[in-house]
C-alpha positions as CSV (number, residue, x, y, z in Angstrom):
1,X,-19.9,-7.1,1.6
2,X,-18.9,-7.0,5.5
3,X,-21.1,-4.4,7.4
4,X,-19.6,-4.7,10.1
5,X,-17.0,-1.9,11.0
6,X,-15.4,-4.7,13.2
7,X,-14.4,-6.3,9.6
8,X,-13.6,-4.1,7.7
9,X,-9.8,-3.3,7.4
10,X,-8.7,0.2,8.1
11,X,-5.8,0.2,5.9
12,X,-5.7,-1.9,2.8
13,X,-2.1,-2.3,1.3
14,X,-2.4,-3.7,-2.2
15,X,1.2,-4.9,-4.2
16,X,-0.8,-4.3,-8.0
17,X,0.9,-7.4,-10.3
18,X,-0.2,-9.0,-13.5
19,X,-0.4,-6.3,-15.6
20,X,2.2,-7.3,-18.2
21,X,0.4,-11.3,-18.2
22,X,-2.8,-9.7,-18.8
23,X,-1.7,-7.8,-21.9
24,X,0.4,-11.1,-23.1
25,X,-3.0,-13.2,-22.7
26,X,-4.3,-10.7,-25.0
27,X,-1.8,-10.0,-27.6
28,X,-1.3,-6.5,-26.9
29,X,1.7,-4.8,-25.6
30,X,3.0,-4.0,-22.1
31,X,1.5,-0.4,-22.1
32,X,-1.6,-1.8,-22.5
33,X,-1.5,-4.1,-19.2
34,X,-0.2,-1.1,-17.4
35,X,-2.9,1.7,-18.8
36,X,-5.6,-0.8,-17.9
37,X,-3.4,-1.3,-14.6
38,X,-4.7,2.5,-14.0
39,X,-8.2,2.0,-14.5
40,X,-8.0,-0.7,-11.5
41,X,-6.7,2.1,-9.1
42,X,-9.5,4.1,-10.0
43,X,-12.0,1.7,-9.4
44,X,-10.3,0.6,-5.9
45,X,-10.2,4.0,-5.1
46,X,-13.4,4.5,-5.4
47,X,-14.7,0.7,-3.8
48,X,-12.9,1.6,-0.5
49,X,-14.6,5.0,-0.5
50,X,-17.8,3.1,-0.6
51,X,-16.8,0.8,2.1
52,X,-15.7,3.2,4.4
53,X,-11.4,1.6,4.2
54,X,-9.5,4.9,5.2
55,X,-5.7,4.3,4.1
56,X,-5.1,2.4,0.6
57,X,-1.4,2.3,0.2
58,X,-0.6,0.9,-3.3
59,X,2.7,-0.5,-4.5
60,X,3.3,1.2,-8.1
61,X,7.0,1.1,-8.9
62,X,9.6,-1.0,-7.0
63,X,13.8,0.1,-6.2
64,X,13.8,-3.0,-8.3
65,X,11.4,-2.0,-11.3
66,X,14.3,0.3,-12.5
67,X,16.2,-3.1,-13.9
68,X,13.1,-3.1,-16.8
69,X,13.3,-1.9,-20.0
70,X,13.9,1.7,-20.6
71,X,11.1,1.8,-22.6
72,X,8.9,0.3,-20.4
73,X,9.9,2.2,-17.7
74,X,9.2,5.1,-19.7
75,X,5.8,4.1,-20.4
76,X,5.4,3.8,-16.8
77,X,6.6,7.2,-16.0
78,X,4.2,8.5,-19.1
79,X,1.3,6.8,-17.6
80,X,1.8,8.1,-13.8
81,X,2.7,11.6,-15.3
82,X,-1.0,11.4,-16.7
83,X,-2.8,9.8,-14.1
84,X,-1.5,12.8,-11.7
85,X,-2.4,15.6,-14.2
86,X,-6.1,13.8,-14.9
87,X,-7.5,12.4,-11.4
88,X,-6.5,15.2,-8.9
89,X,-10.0,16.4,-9.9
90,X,-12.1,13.1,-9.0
91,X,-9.8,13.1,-6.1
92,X,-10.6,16.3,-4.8
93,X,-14.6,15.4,-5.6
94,X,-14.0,12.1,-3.8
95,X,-12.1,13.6,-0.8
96,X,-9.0,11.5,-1.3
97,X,-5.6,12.7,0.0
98,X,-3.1,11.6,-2.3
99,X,0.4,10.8,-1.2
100,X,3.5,9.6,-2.7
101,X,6.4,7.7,-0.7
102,X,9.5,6.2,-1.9
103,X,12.7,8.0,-3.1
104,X,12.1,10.9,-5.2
105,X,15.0,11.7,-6.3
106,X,15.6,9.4,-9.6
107,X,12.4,10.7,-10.9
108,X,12.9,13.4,-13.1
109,X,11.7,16.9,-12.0
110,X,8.4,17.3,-14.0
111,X,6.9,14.5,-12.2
112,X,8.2,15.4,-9.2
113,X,6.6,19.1,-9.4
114,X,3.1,16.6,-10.5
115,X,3.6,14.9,-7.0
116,X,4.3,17.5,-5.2
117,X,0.7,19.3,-6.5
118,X,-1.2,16.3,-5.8
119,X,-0.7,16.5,-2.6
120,X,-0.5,19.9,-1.8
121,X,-4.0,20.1,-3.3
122,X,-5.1,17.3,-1.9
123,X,-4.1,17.9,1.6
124,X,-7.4,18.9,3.3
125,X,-9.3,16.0,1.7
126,X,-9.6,13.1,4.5
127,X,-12.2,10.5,3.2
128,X,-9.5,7.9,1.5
129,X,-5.9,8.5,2.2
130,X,-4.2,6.9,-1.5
131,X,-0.7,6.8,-0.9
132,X,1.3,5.4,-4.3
133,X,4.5,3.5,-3.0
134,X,7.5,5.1,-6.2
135,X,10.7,4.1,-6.4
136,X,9.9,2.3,-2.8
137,X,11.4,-0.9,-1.2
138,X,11.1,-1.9,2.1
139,X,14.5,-2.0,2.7
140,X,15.3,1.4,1.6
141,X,12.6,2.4,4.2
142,X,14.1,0.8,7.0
143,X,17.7,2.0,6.0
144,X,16.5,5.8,5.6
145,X,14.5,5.7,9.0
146,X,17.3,4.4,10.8
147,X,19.4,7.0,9.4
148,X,16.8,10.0,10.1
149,X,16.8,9.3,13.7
150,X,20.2,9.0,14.0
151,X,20.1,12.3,12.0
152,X,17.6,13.6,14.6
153,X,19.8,12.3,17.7
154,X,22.8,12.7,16.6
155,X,24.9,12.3,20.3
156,X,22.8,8.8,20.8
157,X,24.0,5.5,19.9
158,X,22.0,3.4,17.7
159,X,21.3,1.4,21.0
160,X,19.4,3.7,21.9
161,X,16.8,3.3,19.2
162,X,13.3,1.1,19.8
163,X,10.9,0.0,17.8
164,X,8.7,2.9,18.6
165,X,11.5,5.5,17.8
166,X,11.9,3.8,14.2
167,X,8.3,3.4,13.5
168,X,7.7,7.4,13.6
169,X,10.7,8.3,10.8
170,X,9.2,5.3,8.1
171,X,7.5,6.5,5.1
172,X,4.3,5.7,6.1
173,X,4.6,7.4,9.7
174,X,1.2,9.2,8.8
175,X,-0.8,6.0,8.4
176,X,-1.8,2.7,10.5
177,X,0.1,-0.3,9.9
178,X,-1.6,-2.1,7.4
179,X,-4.6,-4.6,8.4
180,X,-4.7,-6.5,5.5
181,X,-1.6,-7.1,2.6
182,X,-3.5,-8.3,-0.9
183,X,-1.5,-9.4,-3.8
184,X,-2.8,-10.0,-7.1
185,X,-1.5,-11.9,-10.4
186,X,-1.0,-15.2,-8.4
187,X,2.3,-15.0,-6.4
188,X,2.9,-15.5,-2.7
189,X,5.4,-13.0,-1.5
190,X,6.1,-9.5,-0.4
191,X,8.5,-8.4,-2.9
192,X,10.2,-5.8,-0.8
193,X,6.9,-3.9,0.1
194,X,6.2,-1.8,3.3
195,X,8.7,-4.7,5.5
196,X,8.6,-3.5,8.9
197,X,4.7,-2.1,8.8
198,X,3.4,-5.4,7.5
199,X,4.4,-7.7,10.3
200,X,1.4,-8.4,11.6
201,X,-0.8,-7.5,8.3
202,X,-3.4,-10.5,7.3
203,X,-2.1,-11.4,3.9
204,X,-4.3,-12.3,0.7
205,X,-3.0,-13.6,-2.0
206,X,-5.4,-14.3,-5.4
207,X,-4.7,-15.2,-8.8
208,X,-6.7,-12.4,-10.5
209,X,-4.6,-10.2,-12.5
210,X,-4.8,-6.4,-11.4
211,X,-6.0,-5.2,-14.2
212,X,-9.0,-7.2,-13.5
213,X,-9.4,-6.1,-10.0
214,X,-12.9,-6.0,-9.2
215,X,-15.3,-4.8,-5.9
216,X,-16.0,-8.4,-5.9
217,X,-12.3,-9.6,-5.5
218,X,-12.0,-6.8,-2.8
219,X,-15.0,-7.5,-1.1
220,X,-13.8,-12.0,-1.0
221,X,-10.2,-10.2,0.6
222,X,-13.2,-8.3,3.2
223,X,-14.8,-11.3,4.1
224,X,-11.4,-13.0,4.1
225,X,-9.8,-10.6,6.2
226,X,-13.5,-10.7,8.9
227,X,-12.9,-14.5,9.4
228,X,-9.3,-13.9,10.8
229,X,-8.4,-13.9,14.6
230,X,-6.0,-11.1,14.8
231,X,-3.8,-12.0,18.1
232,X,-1.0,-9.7,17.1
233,X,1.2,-12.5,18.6
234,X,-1.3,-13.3,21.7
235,X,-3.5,-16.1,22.6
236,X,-7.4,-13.9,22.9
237,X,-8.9,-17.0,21.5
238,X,-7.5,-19.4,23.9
239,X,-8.0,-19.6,27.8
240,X,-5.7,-18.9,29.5
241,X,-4.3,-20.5,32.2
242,X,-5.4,-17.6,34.7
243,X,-8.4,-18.7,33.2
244,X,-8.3,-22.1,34.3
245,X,-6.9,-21.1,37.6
246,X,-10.2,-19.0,38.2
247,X,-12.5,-21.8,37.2
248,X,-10.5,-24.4,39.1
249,X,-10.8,-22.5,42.5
């Protein structure tokens, strides 16, 4: 594991997939790939407490996810309705803030009132900020903070509006963008997740299924992430030709 603060990632942004392979590969049912999906965002929780990651956004239910089953979708709702009632506790013990963003408002009202606990309770703790994206896309985020600000400045013209201005009405205004992206269950894209704050995220991509997330998957995406040269779109590792100019003369 990376000691160096230097490599470690602030904020970790993981999109959690594979959970209905993992039950297929064992002949069990959906539920069961997305209960054991839980226990793996306990135990990240609790490996980037260890390691000192600050901001764990996780991607939980998609604008998209909706377009399931209604049963499975149900079973999904069951399971966060418990996970919220059961690990506000180890939460508080842990000193994680929980958070929730996406659109609340097709959720039905028990789970919002859950939600809204969670992190009223939770609102002093400030060792792991867990933010669960619901109901999120990264489109909807975008959309909504372009409309807030034009809510907020309501005799400006969208011309007006900078990146800057944007950045402060997303979701996720609270937190860093996100250092490093991970994706388990094998595919290679974004899916909708956290769009405009993962622009310049490193991006990892592995094949293990989340439910079999381990602290030594998370600590290959550290060591991973340590070996990348993050330029943000510059050229630090390069001379430059100031540079040259100097050694020239």
């Amino acid at each position: 594991m990376p000691s160096d603060a230097h490599f470690l990632p602030r904020h970790l942004a993981i999109i959690m997939d594979g959970n209905r392979r993992w039950a297929q590969q064992r002949g069990l049912p959906s539920a069961a790939g997305h209960l054991a999906g839980v226990y793996a965002i306990r135990t990240m929780v609790r490996e980037c407490s260890d390691r000192g990651i600050e901001f764990l956004t996780l991607f939980a239910f998609s604008t998209e996810n909706w377009k399931r089953s209604s049963f499975e979708v149900a079973c999904l709702m069951d399971l966060l309705r418990k996970y919220l009632i059961s690990d506000v506790p180890d939460m508080q013990q842990r000193g994680v803030r929980f958070r929730m963003v996406g659109d609340r408002t097709r959720l039905d009202s028990g789970i919002q009132d859950l939600l809204a606990f969670a992190e009223s309770a939770t609102r002093n703790n400030q060792k792991v900020h867990l933010t669960l994206a619901i109901n999120y896309g990264g489109r909807w985020d975008m959309l909504r903070a372009a409309q807030a600000w034009q809510a907020a400045h309501p005799g400006d013209s969208l011309e007006a509006l900078e990146e800057a201005d944007l950045s402060a009405y997303l979701s996720t205004a609270f937190a860093p963008e996100p250092d490093l992206l991970m994706r388990t269950g094998g595919e290679s894209r974004v899916s909708n997740f956290m769009l405009w704050q993962t622009a310049y995220s490193e991006i990892f991509f592995t094949n293990i299924l989340w439910p079999d997330m381990s602290a030594q998957v998370l600590d290959q995406a550290i060591a991973w992430y340590g070996t990348c040269d993050r330029r943000f779109g510059g050229s630090s590792s390069f001379p430059s030709v100031s540079d040259y100019s100097l050694k020239a003369s």
